[in-house]
N, C-alpha and C positions, 0 to 999 in steps of 0.2 A: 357606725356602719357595721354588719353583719359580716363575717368572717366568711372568704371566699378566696380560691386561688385558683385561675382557670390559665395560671401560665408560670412555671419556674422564675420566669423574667422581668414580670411586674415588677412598676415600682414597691418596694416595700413600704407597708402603714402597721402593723402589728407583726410582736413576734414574741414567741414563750423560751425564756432561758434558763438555767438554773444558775447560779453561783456556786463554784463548788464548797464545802461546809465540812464538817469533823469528823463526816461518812469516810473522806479520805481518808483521815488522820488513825482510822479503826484498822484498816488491814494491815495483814501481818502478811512475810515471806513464802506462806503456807498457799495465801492466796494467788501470787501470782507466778504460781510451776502449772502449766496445764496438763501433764502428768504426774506421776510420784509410780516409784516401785515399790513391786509389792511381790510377795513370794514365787508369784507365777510367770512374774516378769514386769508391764508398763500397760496400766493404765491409765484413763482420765481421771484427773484429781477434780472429784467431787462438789472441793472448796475454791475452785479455782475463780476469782473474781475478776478475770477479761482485762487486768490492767498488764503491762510489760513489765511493771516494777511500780515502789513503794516511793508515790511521786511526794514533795514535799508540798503543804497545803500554801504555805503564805507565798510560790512561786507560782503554783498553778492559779492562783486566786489574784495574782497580778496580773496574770497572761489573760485570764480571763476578765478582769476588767478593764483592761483594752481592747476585748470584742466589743464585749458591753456599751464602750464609749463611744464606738464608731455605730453600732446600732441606735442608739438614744440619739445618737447624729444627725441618722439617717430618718427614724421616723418617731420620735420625740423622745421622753420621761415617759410619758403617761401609756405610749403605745410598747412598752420595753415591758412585757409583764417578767415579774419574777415567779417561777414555776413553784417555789415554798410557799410564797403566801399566797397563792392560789390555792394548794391544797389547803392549807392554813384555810378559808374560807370553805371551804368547800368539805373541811372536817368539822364548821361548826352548827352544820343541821345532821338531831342527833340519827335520824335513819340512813344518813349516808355513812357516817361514822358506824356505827353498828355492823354493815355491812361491807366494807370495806376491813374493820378488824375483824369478822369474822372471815371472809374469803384469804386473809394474810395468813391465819393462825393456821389455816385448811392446808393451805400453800406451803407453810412451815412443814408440818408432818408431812405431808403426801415427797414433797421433794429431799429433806434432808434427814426426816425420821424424828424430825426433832419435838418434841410435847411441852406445851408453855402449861406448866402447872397452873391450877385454880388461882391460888394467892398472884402471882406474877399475871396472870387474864385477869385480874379484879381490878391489878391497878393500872392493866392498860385502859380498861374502859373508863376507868375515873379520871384520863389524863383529860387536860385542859386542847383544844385545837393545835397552840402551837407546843406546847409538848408533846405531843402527839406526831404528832409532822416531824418532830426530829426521832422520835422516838423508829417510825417508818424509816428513815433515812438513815440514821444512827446503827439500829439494831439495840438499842439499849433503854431502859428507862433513866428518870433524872438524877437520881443518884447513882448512875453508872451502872445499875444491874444489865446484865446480858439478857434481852426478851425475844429478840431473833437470835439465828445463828452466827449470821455474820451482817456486816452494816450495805448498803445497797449504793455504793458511790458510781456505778455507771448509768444514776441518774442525769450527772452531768453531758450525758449527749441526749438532748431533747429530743432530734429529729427523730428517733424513735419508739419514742412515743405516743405519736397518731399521726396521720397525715392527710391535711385537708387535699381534698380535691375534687374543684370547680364548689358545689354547694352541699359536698358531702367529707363527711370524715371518718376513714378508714380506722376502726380499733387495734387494735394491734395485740399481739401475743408475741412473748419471747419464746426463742425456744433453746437459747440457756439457762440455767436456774438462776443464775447469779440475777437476771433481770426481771422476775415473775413478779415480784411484790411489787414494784415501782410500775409495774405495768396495771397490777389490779388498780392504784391510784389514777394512774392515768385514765382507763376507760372510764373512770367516773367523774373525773372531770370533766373527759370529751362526752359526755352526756349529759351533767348536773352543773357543770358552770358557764356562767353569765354568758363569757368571751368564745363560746362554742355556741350560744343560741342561735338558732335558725340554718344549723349546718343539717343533713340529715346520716345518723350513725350506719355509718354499713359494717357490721358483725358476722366475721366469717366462724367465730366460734361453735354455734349452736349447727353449724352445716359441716362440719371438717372432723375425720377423727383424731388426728391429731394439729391443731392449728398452730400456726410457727410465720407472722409475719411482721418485719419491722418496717420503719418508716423512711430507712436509710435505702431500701431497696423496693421504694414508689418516687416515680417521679412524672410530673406535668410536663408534659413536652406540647401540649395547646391544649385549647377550652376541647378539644375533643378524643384527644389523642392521651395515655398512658403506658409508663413503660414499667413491667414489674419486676425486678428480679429475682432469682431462684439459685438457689446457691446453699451458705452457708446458715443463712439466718432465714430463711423463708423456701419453704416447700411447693414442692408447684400443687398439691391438691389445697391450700391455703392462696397461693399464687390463682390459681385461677374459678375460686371463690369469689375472691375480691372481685376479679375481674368479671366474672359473671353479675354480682350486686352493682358494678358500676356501668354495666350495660345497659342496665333496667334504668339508671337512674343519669342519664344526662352522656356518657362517654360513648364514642360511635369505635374505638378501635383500641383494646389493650394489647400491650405487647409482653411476652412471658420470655426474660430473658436468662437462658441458663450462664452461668457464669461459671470457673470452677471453682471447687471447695476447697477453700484456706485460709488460712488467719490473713493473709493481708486482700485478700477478695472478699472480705464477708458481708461485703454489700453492693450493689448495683452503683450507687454515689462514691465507692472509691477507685472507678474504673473509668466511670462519664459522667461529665455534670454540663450545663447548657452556660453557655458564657454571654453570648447576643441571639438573636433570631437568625444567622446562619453560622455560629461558630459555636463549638466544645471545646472541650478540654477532656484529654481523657488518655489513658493508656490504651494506645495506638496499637502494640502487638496482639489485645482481645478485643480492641472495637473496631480496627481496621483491616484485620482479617480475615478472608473467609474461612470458615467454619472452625474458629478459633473460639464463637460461643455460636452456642444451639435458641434459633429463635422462632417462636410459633407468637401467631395475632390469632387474637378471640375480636368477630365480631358479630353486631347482631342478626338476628335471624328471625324469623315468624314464629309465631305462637311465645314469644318470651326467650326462646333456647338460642345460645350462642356457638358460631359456628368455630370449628378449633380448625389454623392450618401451619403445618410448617413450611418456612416459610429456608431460603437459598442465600448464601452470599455473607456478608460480614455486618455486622448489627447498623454499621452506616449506611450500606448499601440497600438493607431492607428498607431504613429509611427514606433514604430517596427514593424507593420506589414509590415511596407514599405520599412523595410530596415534601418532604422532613429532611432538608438537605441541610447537613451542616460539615464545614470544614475544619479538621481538626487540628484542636494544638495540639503538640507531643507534652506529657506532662514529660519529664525530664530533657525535654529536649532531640538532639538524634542520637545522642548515646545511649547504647541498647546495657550500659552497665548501668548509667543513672537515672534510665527511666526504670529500671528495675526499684534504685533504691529510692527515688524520689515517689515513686507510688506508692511503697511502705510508707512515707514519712506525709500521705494524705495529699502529693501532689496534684491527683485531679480531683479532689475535693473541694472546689471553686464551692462558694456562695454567694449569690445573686445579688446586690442589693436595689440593681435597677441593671435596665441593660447596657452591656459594655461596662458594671461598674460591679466588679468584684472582690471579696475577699480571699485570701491565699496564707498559709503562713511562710513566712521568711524563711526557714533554715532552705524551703524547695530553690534553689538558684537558680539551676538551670530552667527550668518550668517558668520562673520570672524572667530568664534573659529572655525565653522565647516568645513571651506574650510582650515584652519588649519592641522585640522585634515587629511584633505585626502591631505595633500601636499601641501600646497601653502604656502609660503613665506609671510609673510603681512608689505609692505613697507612702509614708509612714503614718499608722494611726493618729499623732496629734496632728502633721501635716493634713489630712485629710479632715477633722473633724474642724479642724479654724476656716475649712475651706468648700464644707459638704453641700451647703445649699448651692453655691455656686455650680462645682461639680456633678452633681445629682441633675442641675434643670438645663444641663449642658449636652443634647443628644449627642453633640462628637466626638464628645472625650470620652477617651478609654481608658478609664484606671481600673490599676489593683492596689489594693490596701493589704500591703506586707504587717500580717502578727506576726509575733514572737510567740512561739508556741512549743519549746523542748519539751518542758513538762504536759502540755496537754495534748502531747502527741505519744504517749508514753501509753495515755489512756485508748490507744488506736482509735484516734478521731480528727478528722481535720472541722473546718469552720460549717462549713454543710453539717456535719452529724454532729456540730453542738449549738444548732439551732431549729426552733421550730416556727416556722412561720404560717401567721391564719388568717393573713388580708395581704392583698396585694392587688395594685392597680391590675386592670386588663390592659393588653397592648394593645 
C-alpha cells in the first residue's frame, strides 16, 4: 500500500527510523556549547551540533532499541524501515549518488568554509553505497580520514526529515547547519525511493528565499486540516509556502502557529501532539492561553490564491472554533515548576501508535500520573509488546508505553521527533 497519512491518529502500518550509529560516537565537547567567547564578547558557536552533551552510544542505542521493539510490535519487521539502508539503496543508482555528493560537498563550503580537496572528492565518489552512507553520517571516510567537518548524528530524529501529508510529502530544509546534509539525503529519498512512491513532493525551496522548514513543526490534525509551526526551526515565509502547496493539493485549512523562540520550543511537537480524536497533550501555559501564541489560518480562495487571517484566542480555542475540539492534558501535570521541567524533558512529545495508544518517555512522572488519571494504562515496553495485538485492536484501552529515554533525551527529542511515519490507517 502506498504511503499516506490523512490523520496523526491512524493506526500505524509503516514508519522510517534511524538507529543511532558512530555519528554519535564523532562529536567532541566543542560541539555541544551553542556559544563560545570570543574577543568581542559571545557568539554562536559555529560547531555547535544541537546535542546537550556527549551522549554515550551503546546507552542511547539500547534506548533506542526499545522504541524500535514496540514499533516492529505495533506494525511488523517488514514495515520498521531502517533510514541507513534506505539511503544505502537509494546511494546505489549511480545519478542519485552523484548528485547528492555533489550538493553535500556545495553544502560543505557554502556553510562551514570548508574545501574537500581533489584526492579526498575521488575517493568519496569511488566509495561503495554503504560506505558511503556512513561516510554521510560519519563525516569520515573508511580508514578514518575526516571528509566532512563534523559527523551529522541528529539524523537520529527522523520526524524531521519529511512529512507526509494526506498524499503528499512536505521536503524539508534545516535551517541549522548542523542538519543540512542529512537533509539533502532526505529529499532524495522522499523523491527517488520505493516507500515514497505515489506520494506527491511539495518543495517550498525553489519559492522561498531563505527556506527553514522541519517536520517536527507539521502536523495532521485531519484529512483536511493542518497545523504548522513557526518558531525556532521554520519560518513563516517557508511556513506559509507549504501551506499555500498544500492548499492546491488536497488540504482545505493550514494553520501558522507562532510559538516562541528557544531551545526547548523549537518545535510545534514539543508544545502539542494529538493523543485520541478529542484529547492532547500539550503544555498547557502556550496552548491554553490566549495570546500566549500568535495564530493566522490560510485558506483556499479563487483563482488558486489563499486567503491569510488572524485569527483570536489560544491555539485551542481557535480550534474549536473550527470544529477541532480537544481537551487537554497538562504535560507535567498542575505544577507550573514541573510542567516547566517536564516539557524540556519532551513531556508533550506523545507518539501516536493508534488512538488512545501512546508512546511517552518514563523519566516525564508527572505527565504519566496525569494521563493516569484520565484513563491510560502505563506499560512498559516488554509489557506491551507480549501484549500489542491485543491492545492495539482494543478501541478502549488507553495506554502509554513508558521508554527509557536519559540519553536520548539529551539529544532534545522525545518519541514523536525520533520517528517518522508514512502510512497510517484513516479513522
Amino acid at each position: 500500500m502506498d504511503a499516506k497519512i490523512h490523520t496523526e491518529l491512524g493506526r500505524l502500518r509503516r514508519i522510517v527510523i534511524h538507529r543511532p550509529g558512530p555519528e554519535i560516537d564523532l562529536m567532541l565537547p566543542i560541539n555541544i556549547e551553542a556559544y563560545r567567547e570570543v574577543d568581542s564578547g559571545i557568539e554562536a558557536n559555529p560547531d555547535y551540533l544541537l546535542f546537550d552533551d556527549l551522549v554515550l552510544l551503546s546507552r542511547i542505542r539500547s534506548e533506542h532499541d526499545s522504541l524500535t521493539s514496540v514499533l516492529r510490535a505495533s506494525c511488523g519487521d517488514a514495515d520498521t524501515l531502517e533510514l541507513r539502508l534506505m539511503v544505502r539503496e537509494l546511494l546505489s543508482d549511480g545519478d542519485t549518488r552523484k548528485q547528492v555528493i555533489d550538493e553535500a560537498v556545495a553544502e560543505e563550503e557554502k556553510i562551514w568554509s570548508h574545501t574537500i580537496d581533489k584526492d579526498h572528492l575521488s575517493k568519496l565518489y569511488s566509495l561503495g553505497p554503504q560506505d558511503l552512507e556512513r561516510a554521510f553520517f560519519k563525516g569520515q571516510l573508511p580508514e578514518g580520514e575526516r571528509i566532512f567537518k563534523w559527523p551529522a548524528p541528529n539524523v537520529l530524529f527522523a520526524r524531521d526529515l519529511a512529512a507526509v501529508v494526506g498524499k503528499n510529502v512536505i521536503l524539508t530544509y534545516a535551517r541549522k547547519r548542523a542538519r543540512r546534509r542529512e537533509m539533502i539525503l532526505s529529499r532524495a529519498l522522499a523523491t527517488r525511493h520505493k516507500a515514497f512512491e505515489g506520494l506527491k513532493p511539495i518543495d517550498i525551496g525553489p519559492h522561498v528565499s531563505d527556506p527553514a522548514i522541519e517536520g517536527g513543526d507539521i502536523m495532521v490534525l485531519s484529512p483536511n486540516q493542518v497545523a504548522i509551526g513557526v518558531g525556532q526551526r521554520t519560518n513563516m515565509e517557508s511556513a506559509q509556502e507549504a501551506g499555500r502547496q498544500l492548499l492546491q493539493n488536497g488540504v482545505d485549512q493550514v494553520y501558522l502557529v507562532e510559538i516562541r523562540v528557544s531551545r526547548s520550543t523549537m518545535h510545534l511537537d514539543t508544545v502539542f501532539t494529538l493523543v485520541d480524536a478529542s484529547t492532547c497533550l500539550a503544555h498547557t501555559p502556550l496552548i491554553q492561553t490566549e495570546g500566549a501564541v500568535q495564530v493566522q489560518t490560510m485558506e483556499r480562495a479563487s483563482e488558486g490564491k489563499a486567503t491569510l487571517r488572524s485569527r483570536k484566542g489560544s491555539f485551542l480555542s481557535v480550534l474549536a472554533e473550527d470544529g477541532l475540539r480537544f481537551d487537554a492534558i497538562a504535560c507535567g501535570g498542575d505544577s507550573p515548576w514541573q510542567q516547566e521541567r517536564e516539557q524540556w524533558s519532551d513531556g508533550a512529545n506523545a507518539f501516536a501508535l493508534a488512538p488512545s495508544k501512546i508512546l511517552l518517555y518514563a523519566r516525564n512522572e508527572h505527565t504519566l500520573r496525569g494521563l493516569n488519571a484520565r484513563g491510560f494504562e502505563v506499560f512498559t515496553p516488554g509489557d506491551f509488546c507480549r501484549n500489542a495485538a491485543l491492545l492495539l485492536s482494543d478501541p478502549n484501552r488507553k495506554v502509554v508505553v513508558a521508554i527509557e529515554g536519559p540519553e536520548l533525551s539529551r539529544g532534545r527529542g522525545g518519541p514523536r521527533c525520533l520517528t517518522l511515519p508514512i502510512l497510517r490507517d484513516e479513522l
